[in-house]
HTML snippet that shows the backbone in 3Dmol.js (N, CA, C, O; Angstrom):
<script src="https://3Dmol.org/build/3Dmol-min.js"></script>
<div id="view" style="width:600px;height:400px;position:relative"></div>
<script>
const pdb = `
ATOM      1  N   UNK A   1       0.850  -1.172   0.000  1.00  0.00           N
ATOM      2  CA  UNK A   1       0.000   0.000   0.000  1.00  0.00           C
ATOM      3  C   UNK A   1       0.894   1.232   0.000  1.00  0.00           C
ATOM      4  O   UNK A   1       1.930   1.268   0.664  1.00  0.00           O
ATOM      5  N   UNK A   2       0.489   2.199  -0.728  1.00  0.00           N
ATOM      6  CA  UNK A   2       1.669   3.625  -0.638  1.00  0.00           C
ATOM      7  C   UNK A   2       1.047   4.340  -0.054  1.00  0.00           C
ATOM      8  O   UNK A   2      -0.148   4.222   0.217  1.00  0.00           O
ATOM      9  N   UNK A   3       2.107   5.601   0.365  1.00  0.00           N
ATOM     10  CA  UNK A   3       1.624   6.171   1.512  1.00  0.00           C
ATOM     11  C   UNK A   3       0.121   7.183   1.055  1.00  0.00           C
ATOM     12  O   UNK A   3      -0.306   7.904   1.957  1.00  0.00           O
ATOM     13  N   UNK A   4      -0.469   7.206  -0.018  1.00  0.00           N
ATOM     14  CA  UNK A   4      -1.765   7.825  -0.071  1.00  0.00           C
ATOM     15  C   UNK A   4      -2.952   6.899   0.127  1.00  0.00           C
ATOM     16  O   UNK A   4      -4.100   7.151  -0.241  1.00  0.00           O
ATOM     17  N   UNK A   5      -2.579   5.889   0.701  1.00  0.00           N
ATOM     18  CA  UNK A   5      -3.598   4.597   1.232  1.00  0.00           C
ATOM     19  C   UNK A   5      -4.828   4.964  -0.151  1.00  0.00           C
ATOM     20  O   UNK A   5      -5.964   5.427  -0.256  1.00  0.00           O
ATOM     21  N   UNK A   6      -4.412   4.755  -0.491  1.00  0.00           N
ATOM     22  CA  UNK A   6      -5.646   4.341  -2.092  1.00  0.00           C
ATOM     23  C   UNK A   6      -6.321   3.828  -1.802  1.00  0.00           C
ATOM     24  O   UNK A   6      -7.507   4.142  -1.704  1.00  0.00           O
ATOM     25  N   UNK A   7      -5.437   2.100  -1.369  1.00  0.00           N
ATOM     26  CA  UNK A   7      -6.176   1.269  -1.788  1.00  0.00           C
ATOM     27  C   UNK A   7      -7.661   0.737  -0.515  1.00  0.00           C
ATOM     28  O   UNK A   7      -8.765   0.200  -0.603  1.00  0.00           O
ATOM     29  N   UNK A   8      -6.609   1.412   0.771  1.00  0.00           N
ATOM     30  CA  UNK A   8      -7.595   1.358   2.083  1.00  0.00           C
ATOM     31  C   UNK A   8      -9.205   2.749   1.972  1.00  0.00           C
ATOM     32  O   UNK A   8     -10.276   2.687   2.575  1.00  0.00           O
ATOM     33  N   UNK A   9      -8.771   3.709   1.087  1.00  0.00           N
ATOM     34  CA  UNK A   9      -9.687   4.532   0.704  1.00  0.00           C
ATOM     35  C   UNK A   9     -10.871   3.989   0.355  1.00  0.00           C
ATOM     36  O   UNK A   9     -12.030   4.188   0.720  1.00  0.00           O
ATOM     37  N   UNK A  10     -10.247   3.110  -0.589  1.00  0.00           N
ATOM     38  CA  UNK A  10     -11.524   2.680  -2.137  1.00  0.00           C
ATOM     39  C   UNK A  10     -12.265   1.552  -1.103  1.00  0.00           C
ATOM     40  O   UNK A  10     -13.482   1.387  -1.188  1.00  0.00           O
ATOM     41  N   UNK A  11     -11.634   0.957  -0.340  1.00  0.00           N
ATOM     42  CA  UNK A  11     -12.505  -0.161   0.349  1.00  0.00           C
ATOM     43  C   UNK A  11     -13.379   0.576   1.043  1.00  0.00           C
ATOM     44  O   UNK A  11     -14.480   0.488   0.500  1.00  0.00           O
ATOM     45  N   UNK A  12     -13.407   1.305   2.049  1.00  0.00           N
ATOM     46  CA  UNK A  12     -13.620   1.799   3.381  1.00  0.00           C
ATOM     47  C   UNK A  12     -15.090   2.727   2.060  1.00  0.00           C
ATOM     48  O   UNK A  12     -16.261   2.668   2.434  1.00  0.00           O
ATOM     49  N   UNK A  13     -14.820   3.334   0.915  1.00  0.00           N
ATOM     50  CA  UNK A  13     -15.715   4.202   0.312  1.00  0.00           C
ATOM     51  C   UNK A  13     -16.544   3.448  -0.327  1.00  0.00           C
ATOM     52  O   UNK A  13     -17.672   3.915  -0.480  1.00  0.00           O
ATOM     53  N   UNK A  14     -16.240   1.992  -0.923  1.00  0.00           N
ATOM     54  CA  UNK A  14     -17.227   1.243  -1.603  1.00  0.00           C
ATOM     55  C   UNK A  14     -17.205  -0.063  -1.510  1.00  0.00           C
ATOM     56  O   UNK A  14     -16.938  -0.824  -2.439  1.00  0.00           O
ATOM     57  N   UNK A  15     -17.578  -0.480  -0.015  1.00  0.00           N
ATOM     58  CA  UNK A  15     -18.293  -1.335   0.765  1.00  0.00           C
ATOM     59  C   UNK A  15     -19.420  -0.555   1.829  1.00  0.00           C
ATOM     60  O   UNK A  15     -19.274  -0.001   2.918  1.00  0.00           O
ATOM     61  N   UNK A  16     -20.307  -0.740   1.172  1.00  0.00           N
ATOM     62  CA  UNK A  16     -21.564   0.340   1.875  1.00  0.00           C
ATOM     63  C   UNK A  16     -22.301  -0.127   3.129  1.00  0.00           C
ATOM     64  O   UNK A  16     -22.822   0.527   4.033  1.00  0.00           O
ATOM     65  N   UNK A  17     -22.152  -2.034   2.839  1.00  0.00           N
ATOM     66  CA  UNK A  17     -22.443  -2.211   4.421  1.00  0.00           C
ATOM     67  C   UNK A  17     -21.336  -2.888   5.364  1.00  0.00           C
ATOM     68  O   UNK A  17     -21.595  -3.670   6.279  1.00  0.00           O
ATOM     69  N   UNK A  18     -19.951  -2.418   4.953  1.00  0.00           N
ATOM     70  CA  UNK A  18     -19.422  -2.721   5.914  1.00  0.00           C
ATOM     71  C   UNK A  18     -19.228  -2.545   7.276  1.00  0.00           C
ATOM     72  O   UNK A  18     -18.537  -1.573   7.579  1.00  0.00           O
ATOM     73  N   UNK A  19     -19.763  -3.402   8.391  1.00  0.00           N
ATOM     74  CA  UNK A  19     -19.707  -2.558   9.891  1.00  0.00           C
ATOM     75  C   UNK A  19     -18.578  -3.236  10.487  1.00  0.00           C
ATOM     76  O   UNK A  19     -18.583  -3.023  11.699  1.00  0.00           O
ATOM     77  N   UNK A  20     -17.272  -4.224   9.999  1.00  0.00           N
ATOM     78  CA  UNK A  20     -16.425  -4.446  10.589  1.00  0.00           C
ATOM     79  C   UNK A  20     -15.402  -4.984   9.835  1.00  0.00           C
ATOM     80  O   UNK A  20     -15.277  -5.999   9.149  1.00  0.00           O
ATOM     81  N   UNK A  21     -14.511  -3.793  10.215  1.00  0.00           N
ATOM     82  CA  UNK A  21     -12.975  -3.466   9.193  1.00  0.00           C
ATOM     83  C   UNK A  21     -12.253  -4.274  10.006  1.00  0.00           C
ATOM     84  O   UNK A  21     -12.217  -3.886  11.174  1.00  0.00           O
ATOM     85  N   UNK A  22     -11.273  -5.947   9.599  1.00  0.00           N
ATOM     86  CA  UNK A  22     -10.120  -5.958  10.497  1.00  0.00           C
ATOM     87  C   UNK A  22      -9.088  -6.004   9.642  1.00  0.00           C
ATOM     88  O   UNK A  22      -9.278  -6.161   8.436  1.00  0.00           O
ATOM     89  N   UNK A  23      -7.895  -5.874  10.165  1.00  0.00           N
ATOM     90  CA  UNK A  23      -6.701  -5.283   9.513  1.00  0.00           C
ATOM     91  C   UNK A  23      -5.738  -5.993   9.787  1.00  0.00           C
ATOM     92  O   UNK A  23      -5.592  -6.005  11.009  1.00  0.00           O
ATOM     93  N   UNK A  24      -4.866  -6.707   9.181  1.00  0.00           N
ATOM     94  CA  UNK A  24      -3.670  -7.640   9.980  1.00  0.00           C
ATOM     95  C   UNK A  24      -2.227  -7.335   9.486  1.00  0.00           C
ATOM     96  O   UNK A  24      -1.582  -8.007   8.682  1.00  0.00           O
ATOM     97  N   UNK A  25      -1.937  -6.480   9.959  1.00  0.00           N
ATOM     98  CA  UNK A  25      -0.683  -5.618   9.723  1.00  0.00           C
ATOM     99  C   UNK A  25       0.611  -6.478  10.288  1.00  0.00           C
ATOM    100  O   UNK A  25       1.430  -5.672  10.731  1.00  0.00           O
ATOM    101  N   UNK A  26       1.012  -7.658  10.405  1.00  0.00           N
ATOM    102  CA  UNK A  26       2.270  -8.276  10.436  1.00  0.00           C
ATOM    103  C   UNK A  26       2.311  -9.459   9.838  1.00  0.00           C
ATOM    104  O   UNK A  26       1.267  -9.852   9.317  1.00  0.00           O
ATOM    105  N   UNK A  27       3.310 -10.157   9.781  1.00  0.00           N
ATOM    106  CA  UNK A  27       4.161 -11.440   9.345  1.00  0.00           C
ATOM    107  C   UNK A  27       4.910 -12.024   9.980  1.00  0.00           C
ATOM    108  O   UNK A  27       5.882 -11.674  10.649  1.00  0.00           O
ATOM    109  N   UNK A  28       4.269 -13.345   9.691  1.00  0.00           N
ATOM    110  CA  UNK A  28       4.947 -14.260  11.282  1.00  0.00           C
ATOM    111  C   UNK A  28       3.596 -14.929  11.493  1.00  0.00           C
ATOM    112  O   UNK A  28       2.585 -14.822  10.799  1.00  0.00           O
ATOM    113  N   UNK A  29       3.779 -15.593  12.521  1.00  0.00           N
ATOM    114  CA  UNK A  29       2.980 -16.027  13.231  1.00  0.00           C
ATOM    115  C   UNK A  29       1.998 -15.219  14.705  1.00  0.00           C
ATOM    116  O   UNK A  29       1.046 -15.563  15.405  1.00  0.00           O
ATOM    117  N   UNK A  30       2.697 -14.288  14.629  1.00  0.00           N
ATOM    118  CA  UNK A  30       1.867 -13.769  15.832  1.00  0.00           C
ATOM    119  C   UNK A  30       2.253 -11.988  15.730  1.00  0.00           C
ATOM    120  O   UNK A  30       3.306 -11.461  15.369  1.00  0.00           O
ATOM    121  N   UNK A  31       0.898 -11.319  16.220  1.00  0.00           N
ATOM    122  CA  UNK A  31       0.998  -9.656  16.324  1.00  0.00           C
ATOM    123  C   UNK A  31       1.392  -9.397  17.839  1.00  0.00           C
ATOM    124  O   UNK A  31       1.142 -10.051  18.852  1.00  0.00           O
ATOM    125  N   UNK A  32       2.018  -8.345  17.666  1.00  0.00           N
ATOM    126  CA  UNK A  32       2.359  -7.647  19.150  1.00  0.00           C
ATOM    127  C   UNK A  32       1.454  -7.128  19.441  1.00  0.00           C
ATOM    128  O   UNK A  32       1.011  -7.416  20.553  1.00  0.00           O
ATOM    129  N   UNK A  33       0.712  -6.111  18.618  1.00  0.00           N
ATOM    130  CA  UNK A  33      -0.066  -5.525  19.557  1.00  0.00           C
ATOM    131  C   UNK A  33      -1.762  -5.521  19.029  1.00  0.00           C
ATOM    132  O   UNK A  33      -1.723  -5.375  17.808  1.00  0.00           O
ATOM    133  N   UNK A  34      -2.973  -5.608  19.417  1.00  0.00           N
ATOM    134  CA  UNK A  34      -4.203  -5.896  19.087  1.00  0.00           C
ATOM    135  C   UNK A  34      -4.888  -4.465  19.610  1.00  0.00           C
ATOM    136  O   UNK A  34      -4.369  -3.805  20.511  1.00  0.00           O
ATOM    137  N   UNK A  35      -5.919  -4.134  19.042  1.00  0.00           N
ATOM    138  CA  UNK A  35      -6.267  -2.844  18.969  1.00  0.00           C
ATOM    139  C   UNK A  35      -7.463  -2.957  18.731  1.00  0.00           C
ATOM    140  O   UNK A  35      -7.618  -4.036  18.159  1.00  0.00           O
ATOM    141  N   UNK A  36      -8.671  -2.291  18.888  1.00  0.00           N
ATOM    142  CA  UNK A  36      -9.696  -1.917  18.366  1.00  0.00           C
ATOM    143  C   UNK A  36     -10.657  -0.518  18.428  1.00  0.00           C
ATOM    144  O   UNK A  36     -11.320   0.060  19.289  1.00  0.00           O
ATOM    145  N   UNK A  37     -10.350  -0.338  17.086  1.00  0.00           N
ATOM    146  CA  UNK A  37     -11.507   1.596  17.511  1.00  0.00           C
ATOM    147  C   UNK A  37     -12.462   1.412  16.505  1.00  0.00           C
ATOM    148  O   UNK A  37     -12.556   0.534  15.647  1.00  0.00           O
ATOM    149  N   UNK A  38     -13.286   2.575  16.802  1.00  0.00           N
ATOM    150  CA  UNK A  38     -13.985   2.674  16.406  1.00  0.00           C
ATOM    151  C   UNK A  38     -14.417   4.116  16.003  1.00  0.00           C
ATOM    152  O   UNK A  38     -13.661   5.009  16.388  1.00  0.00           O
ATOM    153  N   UNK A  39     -15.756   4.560  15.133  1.00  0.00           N
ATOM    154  CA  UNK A  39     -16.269   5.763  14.710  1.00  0.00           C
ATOM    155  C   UNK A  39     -16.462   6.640  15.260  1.00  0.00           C
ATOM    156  O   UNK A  39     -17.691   6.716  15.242  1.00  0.00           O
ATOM    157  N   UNK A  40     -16.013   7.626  15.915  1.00  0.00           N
ATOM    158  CA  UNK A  40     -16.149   8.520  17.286  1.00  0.00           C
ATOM    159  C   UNK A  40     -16.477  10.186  16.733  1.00  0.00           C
ATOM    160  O   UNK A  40     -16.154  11.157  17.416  1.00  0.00           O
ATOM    161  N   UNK A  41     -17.263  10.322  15.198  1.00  0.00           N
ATOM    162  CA  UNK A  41     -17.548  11.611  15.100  1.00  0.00           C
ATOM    163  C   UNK A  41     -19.032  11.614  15.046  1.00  0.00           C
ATOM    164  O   UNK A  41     -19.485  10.486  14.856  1.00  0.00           O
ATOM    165  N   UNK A  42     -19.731  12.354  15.134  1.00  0.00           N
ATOM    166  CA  UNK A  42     -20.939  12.917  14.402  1.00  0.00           C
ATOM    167  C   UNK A  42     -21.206  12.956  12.975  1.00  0.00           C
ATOM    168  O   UNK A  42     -22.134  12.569  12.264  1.00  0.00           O
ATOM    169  N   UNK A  43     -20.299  13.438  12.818  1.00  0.00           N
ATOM    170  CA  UNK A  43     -20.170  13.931  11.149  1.00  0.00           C
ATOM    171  C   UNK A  43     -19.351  12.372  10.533  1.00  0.00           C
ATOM    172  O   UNK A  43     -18.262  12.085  11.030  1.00  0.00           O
ATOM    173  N   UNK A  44     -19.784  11.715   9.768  1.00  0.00           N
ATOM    174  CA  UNK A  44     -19.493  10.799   9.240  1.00  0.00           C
ATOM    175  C   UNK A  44     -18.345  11.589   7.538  1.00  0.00           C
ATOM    176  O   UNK A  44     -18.756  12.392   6.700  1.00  0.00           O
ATOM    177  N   UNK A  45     -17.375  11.137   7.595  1.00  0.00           N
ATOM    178  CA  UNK A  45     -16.667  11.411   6.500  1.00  0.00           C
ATOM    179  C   UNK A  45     -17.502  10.653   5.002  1.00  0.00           C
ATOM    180  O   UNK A  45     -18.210   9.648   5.075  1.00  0.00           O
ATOM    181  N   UNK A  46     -17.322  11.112   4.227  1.00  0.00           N
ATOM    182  CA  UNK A  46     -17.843  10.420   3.200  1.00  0.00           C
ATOM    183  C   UNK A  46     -17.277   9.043   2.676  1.00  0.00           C
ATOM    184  O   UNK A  46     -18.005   8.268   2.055  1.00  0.00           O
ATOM    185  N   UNK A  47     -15.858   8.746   2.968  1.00  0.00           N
ATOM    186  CA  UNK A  47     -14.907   7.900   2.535  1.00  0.00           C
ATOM    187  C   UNK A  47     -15.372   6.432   3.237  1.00  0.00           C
ATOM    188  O   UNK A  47     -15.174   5.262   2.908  1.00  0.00           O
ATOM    189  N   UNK A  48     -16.204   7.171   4.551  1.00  0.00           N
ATOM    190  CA  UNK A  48     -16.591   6.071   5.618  1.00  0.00           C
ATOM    191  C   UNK A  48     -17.916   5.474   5.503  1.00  0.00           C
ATOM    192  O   UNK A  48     -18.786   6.240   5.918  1.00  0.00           O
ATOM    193  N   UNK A  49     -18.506   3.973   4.929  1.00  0.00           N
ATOM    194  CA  UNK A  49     -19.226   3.566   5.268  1.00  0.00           C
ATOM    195  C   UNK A  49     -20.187   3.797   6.457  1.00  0.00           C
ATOM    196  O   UNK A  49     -19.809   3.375   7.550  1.00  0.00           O
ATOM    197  N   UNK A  50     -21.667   4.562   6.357  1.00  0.00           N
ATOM    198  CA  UNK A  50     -22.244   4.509   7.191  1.00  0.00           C
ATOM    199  C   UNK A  50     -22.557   3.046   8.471  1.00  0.00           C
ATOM    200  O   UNK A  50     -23.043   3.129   9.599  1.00  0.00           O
ATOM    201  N   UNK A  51     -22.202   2.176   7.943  1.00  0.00           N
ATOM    202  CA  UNK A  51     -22.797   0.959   9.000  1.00  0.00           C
ATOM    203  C   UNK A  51     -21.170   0.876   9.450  1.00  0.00           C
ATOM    204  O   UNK A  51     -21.128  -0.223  10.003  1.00  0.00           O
ATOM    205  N   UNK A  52     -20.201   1.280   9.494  1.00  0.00           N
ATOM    206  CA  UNK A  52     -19.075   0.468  10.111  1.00  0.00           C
ATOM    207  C   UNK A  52     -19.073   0.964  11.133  1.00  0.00           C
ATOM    208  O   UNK A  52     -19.042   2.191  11.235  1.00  0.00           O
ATOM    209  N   UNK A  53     -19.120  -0.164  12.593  1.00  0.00           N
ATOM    210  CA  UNK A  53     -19.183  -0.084  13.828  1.00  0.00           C
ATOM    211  C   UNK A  53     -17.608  -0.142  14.362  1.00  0.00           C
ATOM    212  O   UNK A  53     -17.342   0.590  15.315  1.00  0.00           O
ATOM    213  N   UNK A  54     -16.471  -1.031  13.765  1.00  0.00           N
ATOM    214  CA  UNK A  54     -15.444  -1.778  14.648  1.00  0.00           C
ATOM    215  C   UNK A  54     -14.631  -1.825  13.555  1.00  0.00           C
ATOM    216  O   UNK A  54     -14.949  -1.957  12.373  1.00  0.00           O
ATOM    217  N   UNK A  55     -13.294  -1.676  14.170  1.00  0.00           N
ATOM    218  CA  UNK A  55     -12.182  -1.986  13.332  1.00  0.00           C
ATOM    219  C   UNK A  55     -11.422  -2.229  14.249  1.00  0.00           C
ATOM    220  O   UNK A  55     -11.246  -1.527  15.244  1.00  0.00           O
ATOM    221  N   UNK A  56     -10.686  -3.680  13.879  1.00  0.00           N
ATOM    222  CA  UNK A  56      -9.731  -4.348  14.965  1.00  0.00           C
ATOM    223  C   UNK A  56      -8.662  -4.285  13.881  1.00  0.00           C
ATOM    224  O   UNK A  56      -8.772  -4.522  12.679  1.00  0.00           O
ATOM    225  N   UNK A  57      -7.328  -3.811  14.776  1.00  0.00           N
ATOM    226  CA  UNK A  57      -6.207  -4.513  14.376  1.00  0.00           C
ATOM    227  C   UNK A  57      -5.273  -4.935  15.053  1.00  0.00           C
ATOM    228  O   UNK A  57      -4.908  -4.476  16.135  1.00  0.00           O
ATOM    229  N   UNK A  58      -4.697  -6.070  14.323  1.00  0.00           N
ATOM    230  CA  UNK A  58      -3.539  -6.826  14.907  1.00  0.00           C
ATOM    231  C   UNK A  58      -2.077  -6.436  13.853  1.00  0.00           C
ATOM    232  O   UNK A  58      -1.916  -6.541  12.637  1.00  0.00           O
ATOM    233  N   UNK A  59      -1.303  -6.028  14.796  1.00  0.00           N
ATOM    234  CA  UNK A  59       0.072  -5.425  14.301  1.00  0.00           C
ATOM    235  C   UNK A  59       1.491  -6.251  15.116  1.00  0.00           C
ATOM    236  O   UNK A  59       1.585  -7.127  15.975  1.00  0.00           O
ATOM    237  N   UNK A  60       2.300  -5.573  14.453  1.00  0.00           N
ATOM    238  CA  UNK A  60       3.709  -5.400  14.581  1.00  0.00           C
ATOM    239  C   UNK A  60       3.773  -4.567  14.581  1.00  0.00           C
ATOM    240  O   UNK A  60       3.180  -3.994  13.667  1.00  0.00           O
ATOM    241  N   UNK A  61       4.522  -3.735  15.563  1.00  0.00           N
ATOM    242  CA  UNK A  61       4.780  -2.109  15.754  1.00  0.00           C
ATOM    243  C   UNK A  61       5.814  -1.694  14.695  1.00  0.00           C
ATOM    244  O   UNK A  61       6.964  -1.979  15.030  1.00  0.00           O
ATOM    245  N   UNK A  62       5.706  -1.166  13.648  1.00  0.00           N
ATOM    246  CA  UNK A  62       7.039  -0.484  13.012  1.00  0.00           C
ATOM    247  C   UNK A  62       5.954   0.906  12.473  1.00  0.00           C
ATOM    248  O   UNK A  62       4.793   1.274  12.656  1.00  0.00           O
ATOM    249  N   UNK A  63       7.433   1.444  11.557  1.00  0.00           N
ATOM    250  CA  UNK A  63       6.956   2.693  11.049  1.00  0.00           C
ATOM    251  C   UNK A  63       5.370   2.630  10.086  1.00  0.00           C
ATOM    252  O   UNK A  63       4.379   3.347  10.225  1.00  0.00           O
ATOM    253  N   UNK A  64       5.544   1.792   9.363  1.00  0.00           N
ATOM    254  CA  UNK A  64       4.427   1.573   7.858  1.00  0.00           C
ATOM    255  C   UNK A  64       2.946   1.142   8.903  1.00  0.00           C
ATOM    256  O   UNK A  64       1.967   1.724   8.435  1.00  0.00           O
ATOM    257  N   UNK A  65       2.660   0.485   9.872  1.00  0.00           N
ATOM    258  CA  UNK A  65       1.963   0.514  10.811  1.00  0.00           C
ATOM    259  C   UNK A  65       1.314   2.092  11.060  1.00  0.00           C
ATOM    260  O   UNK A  65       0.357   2.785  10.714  1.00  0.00           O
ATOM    261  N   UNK A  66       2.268   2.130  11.721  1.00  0.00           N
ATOM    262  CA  UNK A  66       2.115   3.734  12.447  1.00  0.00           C
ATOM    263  C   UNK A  66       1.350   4.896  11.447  1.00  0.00           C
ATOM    264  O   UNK A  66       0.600   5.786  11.847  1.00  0.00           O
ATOM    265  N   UNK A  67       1.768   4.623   9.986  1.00  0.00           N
ATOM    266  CA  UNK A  67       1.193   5.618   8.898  1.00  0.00           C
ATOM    267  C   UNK A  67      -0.257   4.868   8.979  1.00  0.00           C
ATOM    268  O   UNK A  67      -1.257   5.446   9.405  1.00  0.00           O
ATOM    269  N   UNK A  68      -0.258   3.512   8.520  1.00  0.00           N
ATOM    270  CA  UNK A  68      -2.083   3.518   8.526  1.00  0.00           C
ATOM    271  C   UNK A  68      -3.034   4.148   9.659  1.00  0.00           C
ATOM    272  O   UNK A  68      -4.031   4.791   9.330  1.00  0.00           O
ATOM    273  N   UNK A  69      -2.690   3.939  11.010  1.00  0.00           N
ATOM    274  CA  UNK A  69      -3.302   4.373  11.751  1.00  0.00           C
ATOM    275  C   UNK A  69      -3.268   5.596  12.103  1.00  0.00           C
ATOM    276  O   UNK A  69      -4.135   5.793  12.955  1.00  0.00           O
ATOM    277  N   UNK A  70      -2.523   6.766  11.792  1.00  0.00           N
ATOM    278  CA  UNK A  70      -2.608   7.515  11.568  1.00  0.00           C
ATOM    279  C   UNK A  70      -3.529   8.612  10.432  1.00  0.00           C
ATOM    280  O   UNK A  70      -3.842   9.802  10.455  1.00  0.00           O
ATOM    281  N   UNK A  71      -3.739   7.448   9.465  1.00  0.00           N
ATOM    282  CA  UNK A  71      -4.258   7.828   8.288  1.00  0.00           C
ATOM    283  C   UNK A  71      -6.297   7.635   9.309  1.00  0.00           C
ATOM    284  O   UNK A  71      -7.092   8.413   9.836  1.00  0.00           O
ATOM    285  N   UNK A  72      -6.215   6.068   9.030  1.00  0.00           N
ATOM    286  CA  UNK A  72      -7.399   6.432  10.167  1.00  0.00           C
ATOM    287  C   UNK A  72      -8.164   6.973  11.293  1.00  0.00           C
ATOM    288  O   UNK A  72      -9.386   7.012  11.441  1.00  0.00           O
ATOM    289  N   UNK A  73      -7.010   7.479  12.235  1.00  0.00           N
ATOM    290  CA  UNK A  73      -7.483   8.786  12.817  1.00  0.00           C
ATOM    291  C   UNK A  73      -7.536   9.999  12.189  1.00  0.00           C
ATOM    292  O   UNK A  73      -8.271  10.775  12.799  1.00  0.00           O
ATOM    293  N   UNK A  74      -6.989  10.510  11.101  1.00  0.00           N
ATOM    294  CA  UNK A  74      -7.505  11.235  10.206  1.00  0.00           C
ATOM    295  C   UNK A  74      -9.448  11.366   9.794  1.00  0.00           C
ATOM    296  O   UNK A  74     -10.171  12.328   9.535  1.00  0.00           O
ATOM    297  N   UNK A  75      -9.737   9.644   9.935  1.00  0.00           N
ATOM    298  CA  UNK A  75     -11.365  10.089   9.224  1.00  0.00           C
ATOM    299  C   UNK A  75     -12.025   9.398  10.955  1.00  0.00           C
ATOM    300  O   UNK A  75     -12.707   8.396  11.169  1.00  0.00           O
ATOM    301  N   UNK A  76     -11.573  10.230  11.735  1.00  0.00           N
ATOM    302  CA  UNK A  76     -12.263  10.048  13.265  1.00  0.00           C
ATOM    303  C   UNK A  76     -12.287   8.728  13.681  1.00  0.00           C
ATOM    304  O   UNK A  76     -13.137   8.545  14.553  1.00  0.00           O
ATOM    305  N   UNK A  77     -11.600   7.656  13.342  1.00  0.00           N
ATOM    306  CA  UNK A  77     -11.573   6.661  13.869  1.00  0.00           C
ATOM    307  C   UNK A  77     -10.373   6.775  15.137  1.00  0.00           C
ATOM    308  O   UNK A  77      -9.310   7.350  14.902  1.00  0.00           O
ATOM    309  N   UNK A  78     -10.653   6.179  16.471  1.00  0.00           N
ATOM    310  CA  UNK A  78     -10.119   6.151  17.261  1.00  0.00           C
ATOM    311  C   UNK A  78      -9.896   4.857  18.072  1.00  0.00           C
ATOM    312  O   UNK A  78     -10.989   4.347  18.316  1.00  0.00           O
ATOM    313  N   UNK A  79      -8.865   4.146  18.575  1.00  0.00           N
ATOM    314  CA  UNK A  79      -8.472   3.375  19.124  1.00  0.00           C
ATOM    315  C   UNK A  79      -8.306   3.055  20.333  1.00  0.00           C
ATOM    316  O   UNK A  79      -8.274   4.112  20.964  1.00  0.00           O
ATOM    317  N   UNK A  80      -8.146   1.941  21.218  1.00  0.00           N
ATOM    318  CA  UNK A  80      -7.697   1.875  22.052  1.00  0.00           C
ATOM    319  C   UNK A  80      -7.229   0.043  22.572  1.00  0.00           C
ATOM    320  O   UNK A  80      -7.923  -0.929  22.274  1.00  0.00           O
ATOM    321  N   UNK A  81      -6.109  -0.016  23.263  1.00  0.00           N
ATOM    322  CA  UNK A  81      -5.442  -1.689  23.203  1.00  0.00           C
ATOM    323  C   UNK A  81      -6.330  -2.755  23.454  1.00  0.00           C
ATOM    324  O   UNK A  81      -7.401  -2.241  23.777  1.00  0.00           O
ATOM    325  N   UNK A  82      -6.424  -4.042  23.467  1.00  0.00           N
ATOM    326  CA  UNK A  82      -7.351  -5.092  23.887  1.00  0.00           C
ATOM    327  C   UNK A  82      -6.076  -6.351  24.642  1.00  0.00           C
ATOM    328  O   UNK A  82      -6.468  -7.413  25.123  1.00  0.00           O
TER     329      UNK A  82
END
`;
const viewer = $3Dmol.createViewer("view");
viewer.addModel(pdb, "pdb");
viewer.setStyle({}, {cartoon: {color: "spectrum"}});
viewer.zoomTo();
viewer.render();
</script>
């Protein structure tokens, strides 16, 4: 994925009933760290499926990590560890 997340755009904009995004951001057998946020505005971005409730992810902490979720707190999604 490059850093203008395209390709996480086009999903998140045309899957209309998606209510649960998960994301598996490492390689290997096992993630360090597990996460789940969710939709925390009023104002729904357009990019964002109205029905999506949950987005879990399971990572490896490095930099390319750090940009997606960043990118998703960009459209009010917010996180917190599990």
């Amino acid at each position: 994925m490059g850093p203008s997340f395209d390709a996480l755009s086009c999903i998140l904009k045309h899957s209309p009933v998606l209510e649960k995004l998960s994301l598996h951001l490492f390689k290997g057998q096992r993630a360090d760290v597990k996460m789940k946020g969710s939709y925390s505005s009023m104002e729904r971005s357009s990019v964002i499926s109205e029905h999506l409730k949950v987005v879990d992810v399971k990572c490896c902490v490095d930099e390319k990590v750090a940009e997606v979720l960043k990118f998703l707190c960009t459209l009010n999604i917010r996180f917190c560890f599990v």
